[in-house]
VOZABA-512153 format. One record per residue (C-alpha): residue number from 1; x, y, z. Coordinates in steps of 0.5 Angstrom, whole numbers, plus 500, padded with zeros to 3 digits. Example, Ala and Ser with C-alpha at 12.3 -4.5 7.8 and 13.67 -1.06 7.14 Angstrom:
VOZABA-512153
<pt num="1" x="525" y="491" z="516"/>
<pt num="2" x="527" y="498" z="514"/>
This chain:
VOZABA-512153
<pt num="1" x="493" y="158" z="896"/>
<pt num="2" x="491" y="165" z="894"/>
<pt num="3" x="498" y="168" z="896"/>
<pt num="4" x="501" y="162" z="893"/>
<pt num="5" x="498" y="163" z="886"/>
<pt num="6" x="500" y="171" z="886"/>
<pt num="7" x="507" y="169" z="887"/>
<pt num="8" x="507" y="164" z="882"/>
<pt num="9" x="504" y="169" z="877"/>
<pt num="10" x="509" y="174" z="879"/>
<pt num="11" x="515" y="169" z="877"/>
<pt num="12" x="511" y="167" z="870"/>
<pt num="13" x="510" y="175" z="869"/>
<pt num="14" x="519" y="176" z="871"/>
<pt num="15" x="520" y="171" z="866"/>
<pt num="16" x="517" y="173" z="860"/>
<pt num="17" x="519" y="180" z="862"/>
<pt num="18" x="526" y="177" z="861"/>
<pt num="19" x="525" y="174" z="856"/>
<pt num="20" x="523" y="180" z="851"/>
<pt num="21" x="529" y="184" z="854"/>
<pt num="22" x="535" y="178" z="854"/>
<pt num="23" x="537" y="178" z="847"/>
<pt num="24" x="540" y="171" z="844"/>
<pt num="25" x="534" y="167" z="849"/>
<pt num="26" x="531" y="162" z="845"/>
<pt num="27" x="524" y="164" z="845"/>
<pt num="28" x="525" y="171" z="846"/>
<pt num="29" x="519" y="175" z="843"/>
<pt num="30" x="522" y="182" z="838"/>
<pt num="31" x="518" y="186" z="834"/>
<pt num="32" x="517" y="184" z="826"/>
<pt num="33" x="522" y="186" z="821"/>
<pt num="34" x="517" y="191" z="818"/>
<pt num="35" x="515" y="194" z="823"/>
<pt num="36" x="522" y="195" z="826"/>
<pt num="37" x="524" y="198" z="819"/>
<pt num="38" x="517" y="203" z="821"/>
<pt num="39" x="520" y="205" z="827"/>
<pt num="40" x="527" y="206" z="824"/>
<pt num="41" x="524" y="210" z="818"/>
<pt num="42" x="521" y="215" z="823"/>
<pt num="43" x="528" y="215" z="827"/>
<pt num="44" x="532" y="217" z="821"/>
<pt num="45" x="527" y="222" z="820"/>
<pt num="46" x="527" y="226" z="813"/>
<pt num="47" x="532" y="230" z="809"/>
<pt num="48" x="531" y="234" z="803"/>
<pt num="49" x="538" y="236" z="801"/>
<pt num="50" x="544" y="235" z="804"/>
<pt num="51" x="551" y="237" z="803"/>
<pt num="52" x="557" y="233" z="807"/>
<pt num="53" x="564" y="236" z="807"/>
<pt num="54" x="569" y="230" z="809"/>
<pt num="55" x="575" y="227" z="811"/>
<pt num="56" x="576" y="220" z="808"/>
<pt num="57" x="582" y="216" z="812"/>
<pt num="58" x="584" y="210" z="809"/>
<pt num="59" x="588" y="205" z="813"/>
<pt num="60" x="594" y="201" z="811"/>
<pt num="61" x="594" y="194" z="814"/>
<pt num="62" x="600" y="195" z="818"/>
<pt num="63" x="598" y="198" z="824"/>
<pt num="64" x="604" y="203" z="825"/>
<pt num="65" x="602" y="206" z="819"/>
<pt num="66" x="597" y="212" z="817"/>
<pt num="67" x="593" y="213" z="814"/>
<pt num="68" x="591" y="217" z="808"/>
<pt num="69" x="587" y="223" z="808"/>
<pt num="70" x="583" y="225" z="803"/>
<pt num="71" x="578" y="231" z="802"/>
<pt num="72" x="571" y="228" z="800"/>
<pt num="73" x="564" y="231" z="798"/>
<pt num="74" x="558" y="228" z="799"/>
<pt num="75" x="550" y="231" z="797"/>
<pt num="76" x="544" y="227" z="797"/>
<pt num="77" x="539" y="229" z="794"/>
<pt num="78" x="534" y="225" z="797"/>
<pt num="79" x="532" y="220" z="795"/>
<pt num="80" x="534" y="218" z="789"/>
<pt num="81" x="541" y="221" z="788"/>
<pt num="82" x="548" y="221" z="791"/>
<pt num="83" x="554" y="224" z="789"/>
<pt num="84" x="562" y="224" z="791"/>
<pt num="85" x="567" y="228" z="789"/>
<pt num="86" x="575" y="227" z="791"/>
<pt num="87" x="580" y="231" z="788"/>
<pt num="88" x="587" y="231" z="790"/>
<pt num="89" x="594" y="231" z="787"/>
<pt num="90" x="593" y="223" z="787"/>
<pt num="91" x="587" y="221" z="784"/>
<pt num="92" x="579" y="226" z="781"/>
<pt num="93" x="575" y="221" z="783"/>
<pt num="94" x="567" y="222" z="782"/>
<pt num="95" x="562" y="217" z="784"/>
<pt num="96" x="555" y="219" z="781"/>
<pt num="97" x="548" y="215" z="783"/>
<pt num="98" x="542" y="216" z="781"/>
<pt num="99" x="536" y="210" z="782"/>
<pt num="100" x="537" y="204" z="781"/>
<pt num="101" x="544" y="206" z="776"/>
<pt num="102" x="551" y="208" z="778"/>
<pt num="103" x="557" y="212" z="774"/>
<pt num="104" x="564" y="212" z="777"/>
<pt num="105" x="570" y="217" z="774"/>
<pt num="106" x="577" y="217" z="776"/>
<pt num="107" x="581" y="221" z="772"/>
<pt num="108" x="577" y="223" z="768"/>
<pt num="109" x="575" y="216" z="765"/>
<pt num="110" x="569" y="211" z="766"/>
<pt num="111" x="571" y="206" z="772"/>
<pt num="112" x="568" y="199" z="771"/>
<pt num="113" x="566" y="196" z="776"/>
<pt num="114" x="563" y="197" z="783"/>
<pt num="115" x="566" y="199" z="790"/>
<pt num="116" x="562" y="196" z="796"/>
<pt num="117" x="565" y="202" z="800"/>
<pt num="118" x="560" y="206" z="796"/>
<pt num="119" x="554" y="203" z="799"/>
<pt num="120" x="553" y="205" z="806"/>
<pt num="121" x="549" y="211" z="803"/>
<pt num="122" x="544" y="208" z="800"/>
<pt num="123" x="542" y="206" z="807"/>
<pt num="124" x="542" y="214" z="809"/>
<pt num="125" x="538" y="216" z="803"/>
<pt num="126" x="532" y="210" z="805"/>
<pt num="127" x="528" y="213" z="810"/>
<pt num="128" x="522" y="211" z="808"/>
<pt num="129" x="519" y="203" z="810"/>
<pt num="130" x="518" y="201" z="803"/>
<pt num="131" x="525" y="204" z="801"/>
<pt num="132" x="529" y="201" z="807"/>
<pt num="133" x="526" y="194" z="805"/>
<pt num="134" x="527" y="195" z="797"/>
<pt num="135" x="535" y="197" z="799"/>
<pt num="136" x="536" y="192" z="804"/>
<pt num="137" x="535" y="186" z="800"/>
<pt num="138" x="538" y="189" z="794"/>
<pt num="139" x="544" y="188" z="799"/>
<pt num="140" x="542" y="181" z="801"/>
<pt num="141" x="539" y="183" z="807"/>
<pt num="142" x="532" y="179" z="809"/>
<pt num="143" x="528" y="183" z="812"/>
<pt num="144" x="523" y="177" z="814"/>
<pt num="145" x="528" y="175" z="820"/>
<pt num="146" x="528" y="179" z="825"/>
<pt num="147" x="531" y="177" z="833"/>
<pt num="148" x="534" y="180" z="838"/>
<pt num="149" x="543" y="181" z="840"/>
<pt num="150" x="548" y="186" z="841"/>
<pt num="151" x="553" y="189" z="838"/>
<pt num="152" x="558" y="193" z="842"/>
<pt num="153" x="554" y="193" z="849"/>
<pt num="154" x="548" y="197" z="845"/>
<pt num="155" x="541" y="192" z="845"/>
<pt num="156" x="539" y="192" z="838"/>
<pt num="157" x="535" y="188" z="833"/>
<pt num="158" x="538" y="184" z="828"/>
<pt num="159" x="535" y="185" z="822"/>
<pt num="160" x="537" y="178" z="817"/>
<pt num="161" x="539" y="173" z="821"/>
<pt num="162" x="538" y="169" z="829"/>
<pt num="163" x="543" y="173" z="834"/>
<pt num="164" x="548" y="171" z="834"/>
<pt num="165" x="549" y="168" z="827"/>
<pt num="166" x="553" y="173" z="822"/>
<pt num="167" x="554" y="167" z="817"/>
<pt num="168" x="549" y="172" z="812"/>
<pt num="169" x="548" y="180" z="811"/>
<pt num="170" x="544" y="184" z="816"/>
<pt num="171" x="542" y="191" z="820"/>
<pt num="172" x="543" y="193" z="827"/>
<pt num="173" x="540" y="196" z="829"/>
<pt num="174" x="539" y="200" z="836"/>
<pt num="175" x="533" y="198" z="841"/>
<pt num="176" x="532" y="204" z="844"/>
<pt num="177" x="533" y="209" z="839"/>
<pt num="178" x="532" y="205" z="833"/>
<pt num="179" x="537" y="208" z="829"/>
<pt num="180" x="542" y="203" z="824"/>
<pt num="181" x="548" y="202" z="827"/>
<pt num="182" x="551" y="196" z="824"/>
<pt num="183" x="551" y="194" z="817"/>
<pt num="184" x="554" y="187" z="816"/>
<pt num="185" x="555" y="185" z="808"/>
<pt num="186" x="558" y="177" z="807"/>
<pt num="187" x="560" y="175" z="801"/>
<pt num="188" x="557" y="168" z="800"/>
<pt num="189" x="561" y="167" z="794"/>
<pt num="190" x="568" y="169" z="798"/>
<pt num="191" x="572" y="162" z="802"/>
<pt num="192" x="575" y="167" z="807"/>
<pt num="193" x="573" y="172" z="812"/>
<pt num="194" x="576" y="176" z="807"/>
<pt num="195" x="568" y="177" z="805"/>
<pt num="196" x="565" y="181" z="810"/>
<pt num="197" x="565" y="188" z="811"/>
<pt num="198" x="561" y="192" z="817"/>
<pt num="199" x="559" y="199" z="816"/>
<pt num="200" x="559" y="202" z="822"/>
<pt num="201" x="554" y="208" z="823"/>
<pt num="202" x="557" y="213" z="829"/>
<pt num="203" x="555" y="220" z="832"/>
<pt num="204" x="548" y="221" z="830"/>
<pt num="205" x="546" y="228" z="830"/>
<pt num="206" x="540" y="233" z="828"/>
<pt num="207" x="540" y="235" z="822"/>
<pt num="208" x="533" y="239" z="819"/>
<pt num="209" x="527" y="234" z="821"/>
<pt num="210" x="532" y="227" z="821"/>
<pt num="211" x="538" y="225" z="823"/>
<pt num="212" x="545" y="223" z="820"/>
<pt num="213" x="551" y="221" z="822"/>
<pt num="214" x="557" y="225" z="823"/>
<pt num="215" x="562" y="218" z="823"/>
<pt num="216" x="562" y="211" z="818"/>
<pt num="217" x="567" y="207" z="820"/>
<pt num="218" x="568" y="201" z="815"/>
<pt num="219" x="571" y="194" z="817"/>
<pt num="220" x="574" y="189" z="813"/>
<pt num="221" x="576" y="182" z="818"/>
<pt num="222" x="576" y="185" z="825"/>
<pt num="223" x="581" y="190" z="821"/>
<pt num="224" x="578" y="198" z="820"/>
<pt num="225" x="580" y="200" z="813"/>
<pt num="226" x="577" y="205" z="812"/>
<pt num="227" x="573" y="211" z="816"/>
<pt num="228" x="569" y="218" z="814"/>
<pt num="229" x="569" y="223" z="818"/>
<pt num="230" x="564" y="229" z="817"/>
<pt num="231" x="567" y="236" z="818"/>
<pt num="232" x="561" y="240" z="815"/>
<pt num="233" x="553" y="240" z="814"/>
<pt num="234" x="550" y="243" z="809"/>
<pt num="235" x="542" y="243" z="809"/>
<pt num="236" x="538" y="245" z="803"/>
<pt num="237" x="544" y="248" z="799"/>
<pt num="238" x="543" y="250" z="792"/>
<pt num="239" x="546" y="244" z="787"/>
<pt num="240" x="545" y="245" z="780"/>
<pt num="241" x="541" y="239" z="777"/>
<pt num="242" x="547" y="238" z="771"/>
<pt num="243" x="551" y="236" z="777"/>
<pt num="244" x="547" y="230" z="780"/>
<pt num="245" x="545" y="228" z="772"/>
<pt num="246" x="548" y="221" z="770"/>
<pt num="247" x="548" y="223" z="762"/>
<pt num="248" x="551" y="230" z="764"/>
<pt num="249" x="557" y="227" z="766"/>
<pt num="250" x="558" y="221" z="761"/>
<pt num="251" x="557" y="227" z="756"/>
<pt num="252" x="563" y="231" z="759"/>
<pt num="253" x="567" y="224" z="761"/>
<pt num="254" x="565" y="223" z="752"/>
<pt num="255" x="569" y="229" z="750"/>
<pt num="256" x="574" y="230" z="755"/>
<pt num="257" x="576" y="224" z="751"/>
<pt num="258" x="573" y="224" z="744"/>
<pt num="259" x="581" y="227" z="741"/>
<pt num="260" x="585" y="220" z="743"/>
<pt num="261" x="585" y="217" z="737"/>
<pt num="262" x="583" y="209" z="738"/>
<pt num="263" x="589" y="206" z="739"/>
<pt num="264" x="591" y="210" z="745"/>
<pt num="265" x="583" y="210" z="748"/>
<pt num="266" x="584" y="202" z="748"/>
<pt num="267" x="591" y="203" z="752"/>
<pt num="268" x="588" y="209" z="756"/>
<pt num="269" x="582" y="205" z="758"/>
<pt num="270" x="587" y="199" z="760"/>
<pt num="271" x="592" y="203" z="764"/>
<pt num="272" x="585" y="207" z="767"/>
<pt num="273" x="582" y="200" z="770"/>
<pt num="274" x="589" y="199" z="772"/>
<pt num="275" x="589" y="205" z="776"/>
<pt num="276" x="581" y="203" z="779"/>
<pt num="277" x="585" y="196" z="781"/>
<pt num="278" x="590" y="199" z="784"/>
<pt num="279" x="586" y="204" z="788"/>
<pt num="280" x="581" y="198" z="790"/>
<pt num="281" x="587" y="196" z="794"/>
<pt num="282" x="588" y="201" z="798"/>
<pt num="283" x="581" y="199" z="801"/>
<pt num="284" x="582" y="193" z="802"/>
């Protein structure tokens, strides 16, 4: 009897262990939402300032094709504010972000509208657990769901939705590191595929007291569209303050216009939006 009770107890305790390992298993037990966005925050670490060099390939939708490559800036001040900057022979584009509002200027001109390709920062600069919570369900992310999966062979708990369901927006994020690696964007309203983004987050590295990462892959609809890839960080660099200040670049976007007289500001701002249309394309 003694003997038989101890080999039932080993197979009670090998089935619970399989259970809180094996993901997908009804019943398995996963940490709570909150305290996995603890554990990421403490991964991530923090960074005051940073500033990436990067290269920023778009993908045509024909394989056989290359990409485009574009020379890219990115700072974060951490953490309310971001700012990118492309200059090339094609296109000036400046997406500013501070708090809760954002600016974005193409040659010169207010952009109207908001690029989803712009979000996969707002992740980078929420390192804190309050953060994390308040820009994940802003994306649509409910951060009270919380299970266990898996996404390309790494065990990750998936914040925002039952493994393996990926009908609503939710994080990856890695078991053992806890650092995010998939963030998945589903657009309720889209009928097709069409309204889903997943925002891969690859090659974490130390950088100060946090980490980051060195490659952001961007799918839409299994195809990749669009990837970043670090070449160069700098710590701490110094950024003049009127360069991350939103009134300081509607300001210059209002005098480089103030001479169009308003008829020709009218056609300008149409061909402008035009152009904002057309370069939208080329992500998607």
């Amino acid at each position: 009897m003694k003997r038989t009770s101890i080999i039932a107890a080993g197979v009670v305790f090998s089935v619970m262990l399989l259970t809180a390992t094996t993901p997908g298993q009804a019943g398995a037990y996963v940490l709570e939402g909150p305290h996995v966005l603890e554990l990421s925050a403490e991964a991530m670490g923090s960074i005051a300032v940073l500033q990436a060099n990067q290269k920023l390939l778009i993908y045509p939708q024909t394989p056989e094709a290359a990409p485009t490559v574009y020379d890219e800036t990115a700072i974060y001040v951490m953490p309310e504010r971001f700012r990118s900057d492309i200059v090339s022979d094609q296109i000036q584009r400046t997406h500013l972000e501070f708090a809760d509002s954002a600016i974005t200027v193409i040659d010169g001109r207010m952009a109207v509208g908001e690029s989803p390709f712009d979000l996969y920062q707002q992740l980078l600069r929420s390192r804190t657990r309050p953060r994390l919570m308040r820009t994940l369900n802003r994306l649509g992310v409910e951060t009270a769901i919380c299970s266990l999966g898996r996404i390309e062979e790494t065990v990750v708990f998936v914040l925002g939705a039952r493994y393996p369901d990926e009908s609503a927006s939710q994080l990856a994020i890695d078991k053992e590191t806890f650092l995010p690696i998939r963030l998945l964007l589903v657009d309720r309203g889209a009928t097709d595929a069409g309204g889903r983004m997943q925002i891969f987050y690859r090659n974490w590295q130390k950088v100060q007291s946090g980490w980051f990462p060195y490659q952001v892959d961007f799918t839409i609809n299994g195809r990749l569209a669009r990837q970043i890839r670090v070449t160069d960080l700098r710590p701490n660099p110094s950024i003049p303050s009127e360069l991350m200040d939103l009134e300081a670049l509607k300001a210059s976007v209002a005098l480089h216009n103030a001479d169009t007289p308003q008829g020709q500001k009218q056609e300008a701002v149409e061909a402008v939006q035009q152009a904002v249309q057309d370069f939208q394309k080329k992500f998607e």
